[in-house]
ROTINU-215254 format. One record per atom (N, C-alpha, C, O): residue in one letter; x, y, z. Coordinates in steps of 0.1 Angstrom, whole numbers, plus 5000, padded with zeros to 4 digits. Example, Ala and Ser with C-alpha at 12.3 -4.5 7.8 and 13.67 -1.06 7.14 Angstrom:
# ROTINU-215254
A513249435078A512349555078A513249675078A514249675085S512849785071S513749895071S512950005079S513450115080
This chain:
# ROTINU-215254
X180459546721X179659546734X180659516746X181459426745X180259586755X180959566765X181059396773X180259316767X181459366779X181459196784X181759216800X182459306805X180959106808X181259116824X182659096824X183459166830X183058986817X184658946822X185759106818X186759136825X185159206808X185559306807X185659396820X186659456823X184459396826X184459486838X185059426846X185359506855X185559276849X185759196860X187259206861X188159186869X187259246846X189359266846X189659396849X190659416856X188859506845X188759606851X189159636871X189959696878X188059576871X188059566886X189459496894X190159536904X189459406889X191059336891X192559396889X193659386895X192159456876X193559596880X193659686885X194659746887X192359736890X192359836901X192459836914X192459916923X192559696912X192659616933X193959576931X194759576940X194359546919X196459496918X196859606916X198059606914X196259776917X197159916913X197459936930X198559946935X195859936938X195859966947X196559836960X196859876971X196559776959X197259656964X198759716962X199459756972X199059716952X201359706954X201159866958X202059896966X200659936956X200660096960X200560116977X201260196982X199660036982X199260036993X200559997002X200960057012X201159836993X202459777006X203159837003X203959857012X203659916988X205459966984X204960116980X205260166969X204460166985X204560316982X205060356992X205360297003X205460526986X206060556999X205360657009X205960707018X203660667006X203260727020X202960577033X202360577043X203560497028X203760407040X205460357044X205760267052X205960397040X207260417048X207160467059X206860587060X207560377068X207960477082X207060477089X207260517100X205660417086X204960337092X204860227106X205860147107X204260217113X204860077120X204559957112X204059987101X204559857113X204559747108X203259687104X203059627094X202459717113X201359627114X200759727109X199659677109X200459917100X200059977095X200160007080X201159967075X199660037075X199360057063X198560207057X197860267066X198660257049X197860417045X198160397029X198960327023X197060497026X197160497010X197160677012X196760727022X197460757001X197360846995X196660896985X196160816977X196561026985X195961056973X195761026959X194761026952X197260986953X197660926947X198560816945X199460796952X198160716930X198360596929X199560606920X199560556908X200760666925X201960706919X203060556919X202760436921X204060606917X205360516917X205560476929X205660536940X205660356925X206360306941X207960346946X208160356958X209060376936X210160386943X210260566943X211360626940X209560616946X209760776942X208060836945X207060766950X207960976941X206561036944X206061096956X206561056967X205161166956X204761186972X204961066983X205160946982X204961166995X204761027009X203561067016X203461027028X202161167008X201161247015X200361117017X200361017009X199861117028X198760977028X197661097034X197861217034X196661007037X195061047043X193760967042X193760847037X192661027045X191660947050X190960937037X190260837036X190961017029X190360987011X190660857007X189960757006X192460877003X193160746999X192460627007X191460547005X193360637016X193160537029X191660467025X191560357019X190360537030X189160427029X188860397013X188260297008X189560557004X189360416993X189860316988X189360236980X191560316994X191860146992X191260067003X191959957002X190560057011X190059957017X188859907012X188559777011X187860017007X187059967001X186859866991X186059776989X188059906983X189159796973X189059676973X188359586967X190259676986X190959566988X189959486997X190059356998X188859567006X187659477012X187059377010X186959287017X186259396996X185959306986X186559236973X185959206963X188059226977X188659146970X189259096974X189759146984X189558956970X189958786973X191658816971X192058886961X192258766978X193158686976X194158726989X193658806996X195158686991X196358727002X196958837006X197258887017X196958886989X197659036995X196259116996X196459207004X195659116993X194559206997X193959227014X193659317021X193859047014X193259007031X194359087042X193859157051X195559077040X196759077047X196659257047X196559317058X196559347036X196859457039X195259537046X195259647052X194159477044X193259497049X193259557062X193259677064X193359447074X193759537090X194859627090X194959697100X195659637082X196659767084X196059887081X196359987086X195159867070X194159997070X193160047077X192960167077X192559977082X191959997093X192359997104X191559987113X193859997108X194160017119X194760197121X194960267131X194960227104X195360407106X194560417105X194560517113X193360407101X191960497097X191460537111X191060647114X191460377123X191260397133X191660457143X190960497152X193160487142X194460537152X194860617144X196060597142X194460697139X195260807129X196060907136X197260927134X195160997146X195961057152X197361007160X198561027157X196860927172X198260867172X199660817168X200860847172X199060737156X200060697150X200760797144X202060787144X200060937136X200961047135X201661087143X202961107142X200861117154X201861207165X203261107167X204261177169X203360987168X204360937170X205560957161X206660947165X205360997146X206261007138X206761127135X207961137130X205661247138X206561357141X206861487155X206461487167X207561577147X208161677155X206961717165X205761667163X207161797175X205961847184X205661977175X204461977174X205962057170X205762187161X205162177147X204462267143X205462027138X204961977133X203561917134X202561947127X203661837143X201961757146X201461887154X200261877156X202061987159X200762117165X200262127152X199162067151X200562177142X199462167134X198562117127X197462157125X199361987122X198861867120X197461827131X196361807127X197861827142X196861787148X195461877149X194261837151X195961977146X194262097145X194162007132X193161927133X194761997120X193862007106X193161847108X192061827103X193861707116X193061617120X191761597125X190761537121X191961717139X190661717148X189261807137X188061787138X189861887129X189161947117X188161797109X186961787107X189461717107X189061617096X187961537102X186861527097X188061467114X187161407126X185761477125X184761407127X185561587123X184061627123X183461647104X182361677100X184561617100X184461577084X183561517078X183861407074X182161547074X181061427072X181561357062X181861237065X181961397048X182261347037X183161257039X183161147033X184361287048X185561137051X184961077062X185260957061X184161107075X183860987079X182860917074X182860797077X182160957068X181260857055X182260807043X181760727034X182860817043X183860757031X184560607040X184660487036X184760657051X185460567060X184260497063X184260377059X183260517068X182260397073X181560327060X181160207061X181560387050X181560337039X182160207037X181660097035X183460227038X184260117032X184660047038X185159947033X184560047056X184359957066X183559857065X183559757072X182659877055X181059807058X181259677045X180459597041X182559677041X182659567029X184359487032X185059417024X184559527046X185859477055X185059317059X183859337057X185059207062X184659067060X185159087079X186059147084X184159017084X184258997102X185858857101X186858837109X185558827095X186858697095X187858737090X188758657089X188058877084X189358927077X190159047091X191359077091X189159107101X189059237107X187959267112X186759287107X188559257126X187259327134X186759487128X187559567125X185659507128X186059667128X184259737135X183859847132X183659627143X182759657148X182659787159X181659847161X183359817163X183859957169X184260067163X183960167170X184760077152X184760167151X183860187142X183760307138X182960097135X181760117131X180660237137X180060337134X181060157148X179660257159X180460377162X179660467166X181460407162X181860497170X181360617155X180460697156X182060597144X181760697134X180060697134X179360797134X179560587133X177860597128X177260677141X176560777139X177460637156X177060727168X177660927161X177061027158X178760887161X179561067152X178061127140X177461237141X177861067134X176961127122X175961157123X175361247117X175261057132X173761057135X173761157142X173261267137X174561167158X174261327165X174361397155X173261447154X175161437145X175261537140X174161617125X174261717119X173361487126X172061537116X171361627121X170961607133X171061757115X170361867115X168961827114X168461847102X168061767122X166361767125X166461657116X167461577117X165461637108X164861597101X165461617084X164861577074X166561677084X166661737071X167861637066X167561527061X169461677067X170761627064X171661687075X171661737086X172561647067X173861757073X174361877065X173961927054X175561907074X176462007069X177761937066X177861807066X178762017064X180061937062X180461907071X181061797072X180462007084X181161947094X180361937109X179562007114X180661847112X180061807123X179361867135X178461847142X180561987133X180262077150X180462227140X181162317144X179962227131X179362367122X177662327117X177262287106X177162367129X175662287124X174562437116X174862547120X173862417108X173162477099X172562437092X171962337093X172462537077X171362457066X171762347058X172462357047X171462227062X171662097057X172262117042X171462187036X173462077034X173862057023X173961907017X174561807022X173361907004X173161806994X174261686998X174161577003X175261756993X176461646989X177261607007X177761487006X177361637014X177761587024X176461487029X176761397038X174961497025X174161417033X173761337021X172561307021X174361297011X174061237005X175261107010X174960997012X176661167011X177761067013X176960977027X176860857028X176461077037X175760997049X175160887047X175560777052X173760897038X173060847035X173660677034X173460567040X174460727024X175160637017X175660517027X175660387026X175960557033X177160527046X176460477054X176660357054X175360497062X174860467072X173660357068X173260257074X173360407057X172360267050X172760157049X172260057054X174160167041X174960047039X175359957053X175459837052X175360017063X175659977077X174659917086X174859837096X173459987080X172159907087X171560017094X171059957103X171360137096X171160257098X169560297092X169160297080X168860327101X167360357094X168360567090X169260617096X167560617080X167860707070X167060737066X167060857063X166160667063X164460727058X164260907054X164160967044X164360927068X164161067067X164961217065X164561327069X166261177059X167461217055X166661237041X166161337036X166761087036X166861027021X165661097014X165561107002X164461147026X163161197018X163761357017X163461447009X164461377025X164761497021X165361527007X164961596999X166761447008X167361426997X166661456987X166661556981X165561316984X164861306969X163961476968X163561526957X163661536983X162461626976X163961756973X163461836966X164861776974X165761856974X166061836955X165961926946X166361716952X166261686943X165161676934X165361616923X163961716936X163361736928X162361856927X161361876920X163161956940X162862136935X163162126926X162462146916X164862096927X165862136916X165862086898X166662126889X164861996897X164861956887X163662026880X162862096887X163762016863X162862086851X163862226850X164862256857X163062296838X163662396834X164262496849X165462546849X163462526860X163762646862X164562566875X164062606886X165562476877X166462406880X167662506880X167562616874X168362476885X169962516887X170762456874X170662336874X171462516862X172162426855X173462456856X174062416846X174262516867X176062486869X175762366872X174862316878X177062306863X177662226860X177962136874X177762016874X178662216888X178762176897X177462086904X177461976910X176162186901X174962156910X174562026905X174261936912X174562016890X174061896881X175161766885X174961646881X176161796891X177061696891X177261616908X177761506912X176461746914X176361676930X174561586933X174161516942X173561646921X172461626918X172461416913X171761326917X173761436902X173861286898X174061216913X173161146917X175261246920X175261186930X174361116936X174260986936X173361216941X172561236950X171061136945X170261096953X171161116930X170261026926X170860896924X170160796920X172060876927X173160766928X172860716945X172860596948X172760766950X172560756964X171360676966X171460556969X169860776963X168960726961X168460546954X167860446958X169060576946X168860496935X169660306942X169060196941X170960326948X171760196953X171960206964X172860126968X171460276973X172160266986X171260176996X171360207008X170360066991X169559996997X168360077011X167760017020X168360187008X167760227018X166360187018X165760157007X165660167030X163960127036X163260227024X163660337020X162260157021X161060247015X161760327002X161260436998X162760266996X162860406988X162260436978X161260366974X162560546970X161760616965X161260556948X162160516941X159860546944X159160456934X160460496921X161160586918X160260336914X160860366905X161160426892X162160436885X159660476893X159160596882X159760706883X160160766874X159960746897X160060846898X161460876900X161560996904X162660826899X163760796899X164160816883X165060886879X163160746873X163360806858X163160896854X163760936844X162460956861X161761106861X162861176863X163161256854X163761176876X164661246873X166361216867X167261296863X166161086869X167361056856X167361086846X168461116841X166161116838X165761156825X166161326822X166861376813X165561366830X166161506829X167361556828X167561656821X168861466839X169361496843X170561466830X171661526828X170161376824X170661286814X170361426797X171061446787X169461486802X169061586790X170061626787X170761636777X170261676799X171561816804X173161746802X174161806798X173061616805X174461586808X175261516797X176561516796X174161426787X174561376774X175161466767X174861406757X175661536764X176361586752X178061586760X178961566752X178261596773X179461616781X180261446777X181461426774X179061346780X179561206780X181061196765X181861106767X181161246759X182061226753X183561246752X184461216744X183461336764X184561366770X184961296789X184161256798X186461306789X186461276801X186461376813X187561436815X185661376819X185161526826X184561486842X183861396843X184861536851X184861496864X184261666868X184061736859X184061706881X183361816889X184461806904X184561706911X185061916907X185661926916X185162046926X185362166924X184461966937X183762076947X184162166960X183962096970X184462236963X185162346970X184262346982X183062336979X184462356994X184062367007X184662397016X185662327014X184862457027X185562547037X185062507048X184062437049X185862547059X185862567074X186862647077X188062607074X186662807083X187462927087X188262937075X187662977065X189262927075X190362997069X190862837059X191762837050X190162737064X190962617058X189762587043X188562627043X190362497032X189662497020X189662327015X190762297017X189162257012X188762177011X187962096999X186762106998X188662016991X188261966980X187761856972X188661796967X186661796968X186261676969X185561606951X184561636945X186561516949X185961496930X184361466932X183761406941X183861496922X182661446920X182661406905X182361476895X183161266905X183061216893X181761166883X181361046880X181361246880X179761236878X179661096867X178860996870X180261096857X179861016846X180260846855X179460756853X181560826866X181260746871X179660686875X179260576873X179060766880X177460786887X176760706873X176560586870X176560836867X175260816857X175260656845X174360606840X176560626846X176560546834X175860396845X175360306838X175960376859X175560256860X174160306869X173460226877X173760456866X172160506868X171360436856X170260376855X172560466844X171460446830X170960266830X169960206826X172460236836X172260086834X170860016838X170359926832X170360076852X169260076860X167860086856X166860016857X168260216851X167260296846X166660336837X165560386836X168260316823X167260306812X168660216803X169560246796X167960096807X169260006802X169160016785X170160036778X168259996779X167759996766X168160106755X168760106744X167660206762X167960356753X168760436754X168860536747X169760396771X170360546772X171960426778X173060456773X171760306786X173060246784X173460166775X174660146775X172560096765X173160086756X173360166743X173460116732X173460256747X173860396732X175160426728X175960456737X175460416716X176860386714X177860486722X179060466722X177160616730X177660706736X178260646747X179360686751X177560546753X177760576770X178560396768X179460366776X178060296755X178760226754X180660296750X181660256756X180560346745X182460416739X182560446749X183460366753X182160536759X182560626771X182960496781X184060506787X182060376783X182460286796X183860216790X184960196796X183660176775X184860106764X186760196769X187860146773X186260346766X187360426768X187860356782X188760286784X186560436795X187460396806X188060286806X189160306810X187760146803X187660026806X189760006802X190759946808X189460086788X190860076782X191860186791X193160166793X191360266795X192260346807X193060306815X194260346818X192160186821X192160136833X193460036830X194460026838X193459966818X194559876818X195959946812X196759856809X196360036810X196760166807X197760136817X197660086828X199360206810X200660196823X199560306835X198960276845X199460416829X199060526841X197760526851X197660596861X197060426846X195760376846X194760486844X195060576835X193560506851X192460586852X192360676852X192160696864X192360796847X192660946851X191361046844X190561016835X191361136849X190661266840X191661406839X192061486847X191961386828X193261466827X192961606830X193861696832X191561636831X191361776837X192161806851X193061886853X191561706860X192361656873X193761726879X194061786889X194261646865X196061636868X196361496861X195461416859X197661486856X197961376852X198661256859X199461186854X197861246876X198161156883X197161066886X196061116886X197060926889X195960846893X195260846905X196060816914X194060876910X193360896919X192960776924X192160696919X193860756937X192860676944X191560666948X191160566952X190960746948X189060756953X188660756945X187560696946X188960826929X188260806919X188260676912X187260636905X189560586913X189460456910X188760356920X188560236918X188560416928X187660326940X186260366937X185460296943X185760486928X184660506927X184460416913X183360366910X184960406909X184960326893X184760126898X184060036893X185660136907X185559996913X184359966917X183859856914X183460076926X182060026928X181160056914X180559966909X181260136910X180460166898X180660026889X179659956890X181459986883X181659876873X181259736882X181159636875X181159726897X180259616904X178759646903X177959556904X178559766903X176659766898X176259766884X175059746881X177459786876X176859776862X177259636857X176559596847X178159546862X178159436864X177359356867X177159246862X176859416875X175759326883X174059286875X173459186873X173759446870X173059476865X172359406848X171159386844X174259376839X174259356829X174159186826X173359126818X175059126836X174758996838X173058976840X172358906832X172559016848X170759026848X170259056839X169458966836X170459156830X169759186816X170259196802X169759276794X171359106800X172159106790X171359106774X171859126763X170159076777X169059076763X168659226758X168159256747X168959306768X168659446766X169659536760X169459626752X170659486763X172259576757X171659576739X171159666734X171959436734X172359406723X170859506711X170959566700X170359506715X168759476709X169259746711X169259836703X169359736722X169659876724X170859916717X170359986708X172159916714X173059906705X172659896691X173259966682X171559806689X171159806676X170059896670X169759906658X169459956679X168560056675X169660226677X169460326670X170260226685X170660346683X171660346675X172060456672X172160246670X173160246653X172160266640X172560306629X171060246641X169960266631X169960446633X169960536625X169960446650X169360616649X170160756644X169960876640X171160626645X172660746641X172860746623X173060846616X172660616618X172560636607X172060736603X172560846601X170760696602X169560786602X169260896604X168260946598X169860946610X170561086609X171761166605X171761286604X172861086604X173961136592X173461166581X172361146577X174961296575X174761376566X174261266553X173161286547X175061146551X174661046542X173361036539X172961056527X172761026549X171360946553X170361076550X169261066545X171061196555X170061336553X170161366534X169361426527X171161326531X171361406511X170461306506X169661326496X170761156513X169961066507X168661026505X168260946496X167761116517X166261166517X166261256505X165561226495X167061386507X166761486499X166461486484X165661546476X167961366481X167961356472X166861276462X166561286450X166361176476X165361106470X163961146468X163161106459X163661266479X162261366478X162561436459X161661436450X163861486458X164061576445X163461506431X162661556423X164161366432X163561306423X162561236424X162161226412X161961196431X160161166431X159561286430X158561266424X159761396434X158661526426X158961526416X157961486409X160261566405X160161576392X160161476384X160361506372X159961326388X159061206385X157561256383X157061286373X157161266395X155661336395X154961436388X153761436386X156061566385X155761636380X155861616366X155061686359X156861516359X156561486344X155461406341X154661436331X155161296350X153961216348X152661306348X151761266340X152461406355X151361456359X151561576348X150761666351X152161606338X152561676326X151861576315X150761586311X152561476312X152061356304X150861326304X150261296294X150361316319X148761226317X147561356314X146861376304X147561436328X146561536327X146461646328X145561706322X147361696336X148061856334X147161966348X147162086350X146261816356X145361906364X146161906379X146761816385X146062056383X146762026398X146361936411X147161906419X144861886412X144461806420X145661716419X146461696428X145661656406X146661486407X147761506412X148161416420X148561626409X149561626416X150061666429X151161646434X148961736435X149061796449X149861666454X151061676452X149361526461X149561436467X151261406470X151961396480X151561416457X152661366453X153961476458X154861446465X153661606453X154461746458X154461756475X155261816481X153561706478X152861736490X153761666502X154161716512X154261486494X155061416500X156261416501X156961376511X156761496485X158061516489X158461646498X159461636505X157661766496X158261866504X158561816518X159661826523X157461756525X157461706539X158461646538X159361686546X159061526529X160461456531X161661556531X162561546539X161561636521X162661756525X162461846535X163461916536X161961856540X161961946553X162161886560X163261916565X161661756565X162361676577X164261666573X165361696577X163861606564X165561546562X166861676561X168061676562X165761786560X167161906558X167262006571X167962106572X165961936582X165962036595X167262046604X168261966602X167362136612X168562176620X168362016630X167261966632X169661966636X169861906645X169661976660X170262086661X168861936669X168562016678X170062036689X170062106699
């Protein structure tokens, strides 16, 4: 069974990966001093890319936000001081023909819902005694709110206004709730978006089901006013879980494609992060304690302490800073969750080890075998005593039923 101090060490090497990455990597070379940037990836320090950006960037802050100690506090305002001054501080480091371009794909990134929700996100777990960052709070949350379409969501980008999409107004949601932001009427969209799309005649790419987890991940933690009954949150975890349980045994992530003109644009959606601390929630008993989603959190957990750490090798075989920042929040709600209901794990573990029995080949010859010989038990007895078929119906009657169950197809 998994253990809090398990997730808690977890979480501790993913704030010591992103911590020495953060001060000795090399997309912070060349830096000014008092700045700091993370990159996409959580490579080697003396070698590797020097790409930084606003992905990396707010997801080591989110990080190192909520984690204790010196080096974390100390590199804290250096991240929020690029996140804040990004343009600038670029343009200072390079060529004028260089930053011309650069600077269009910035002013691009600025009307970005998904990164400035990523960034106000992870602002919102920056400590007032570590870093001011009350400004630029407002400045991105004033940025998003104009930019909500009526009553519905957003788009991806800010000043491309149209038919509100899922996954960028779900990141909002997220973002602006956490901040103190009424959402309400975003979030009701969300859930009824989410539950066209659910039951059979639903969307089932792989993609849709994997911005859908999200989007009930949103719902479900993002503290918003009024939200939505908790029934009905099972209702559609339950479904979603139909579809998605057999994938859990692999390590499998969703990578989403989105545009503006001519430029392309890519965003993990690490779904099984989502769903395993949905189950925890929502069906702590039957669906997070199943030896499935137990192995699956076990694997990562062992990843994580891994020279390479965290990865989905579909990916690439490099470490993602945002997806280990997504694992860092996720393993604080299932944390949170498990410490509260630790009577539920053990008691669920032990019924779905009965269930699995119980359905092995073992378990299936061992019915059969046992139906075989109780009829021709029955059928000698009922030779011996009376020879009438009444007596024996009962008996034939019981075992066929046990061989048919025990020799049916697995669904």
């Amino acid at each position: 069974m998994i253990r809090v101090s398990d997730l808690r060490n977890a979480r501790a090497e993913i704030a010591s990966r992103i911590a020495n990455h953060c001060a000795h990597g090399p997309q912070s070379r060349g830096l000014p001093p008092e700045v700091k940037a993370c990159g996409q990836y959580l490579g080697p320090t003396d070698g590797g890319s020097g790409q930084r950006g606003v992905h990396g960037t707010a997801a080591a802050l989110r990080v190192l936000g909520s984690t204790e100690g010196s080096d974390a506090r100390d590199l804290v305002p250096q991240l929020v001081r690029y996140l804040g001054d990004r343009l600038t501080i670029e343009k200072a480091l390079r060529s004028e023909p260089d930053f011309l371009y650069f600077s269009r794909r910035l002013a691009s990134e600025d009307h970005n819902v998904i990164k400035l929700s990523e960034t106000l996100y992870a602002l919102s777990f920056v400590p007032p005694a570590v870093c001011s960052t009350e400004e630029l709070v407002q400045r991105i949350a004033q940025q998003l709110l104009a930019g909500l379409q009526g009553d519905s969501g957003w788009t991806y980008f800010l000043d491309q206004p149209g038919e509100a999409q899922v996954l960028p107004t779900a990141h909002a949601v997220r973002a602006l709730a956490r901040t103190g932001y009424d959402v309400a009427k975003p979030a009701r969209w969300l859930l009824k978006r989410l539950s066209q799309t659910s039951g059979p005649s639903g969307a089932g790419h792989r993609a849709d089901l994997s911005v859908r987890v999200y989007c009930l991940f949103v719902l479900a933690f993002s503290g918003i006013e009024h939200p939505p009954e908790t029934r009905e949150l099972k209702g559609l975890f339950k479904e979603l879980w139909r579809k998605l349980e057999p994938l859990m045994a692999d390590d499998v992530e969703q990578n989403v494609e989105y545009g503006r003109g001519d430029e392309r644009y890519f965003v993990r959606v690490p779904w099984q992060l989502y769903l395993i601390p949905l189950a925890a929630k929502l069906s702590t008993l039957y669906r997070f304690a199943s030896l499935g989603v137990q192995g699956r959190l076990a694997a990562i957990l062992r990843s994580v302490g891994s020279p390479e750490g965290f990865i989905y090798p579909d990916s690439g075989y490099n470490c993602s800073a945002r997806t280990n920042a997504i694992l860092f929040d996720s393993l604080a709600l299932i944390e949170d969750h498990v410490s509260r209901h630790p009577w539920k794990v053990v008691p669920g573990m032990i019924w779905d080890g009965l269930r699995a029995v119980a359905g092995s080949r073992l378990a299936t010859f061992g019915g059969i075998s046992t139906a075989v010989v109780f009829a021709a038990v029955s059928v000698r007895q009922w030779i011996a005593v009376s020879g009438r078929l009444s007596d024996l119906a009962p008996e034939i009657l019981v075992s066929a039923v046990v061989i048919l169950l025990s020799a049916r197809k697995p669904r």
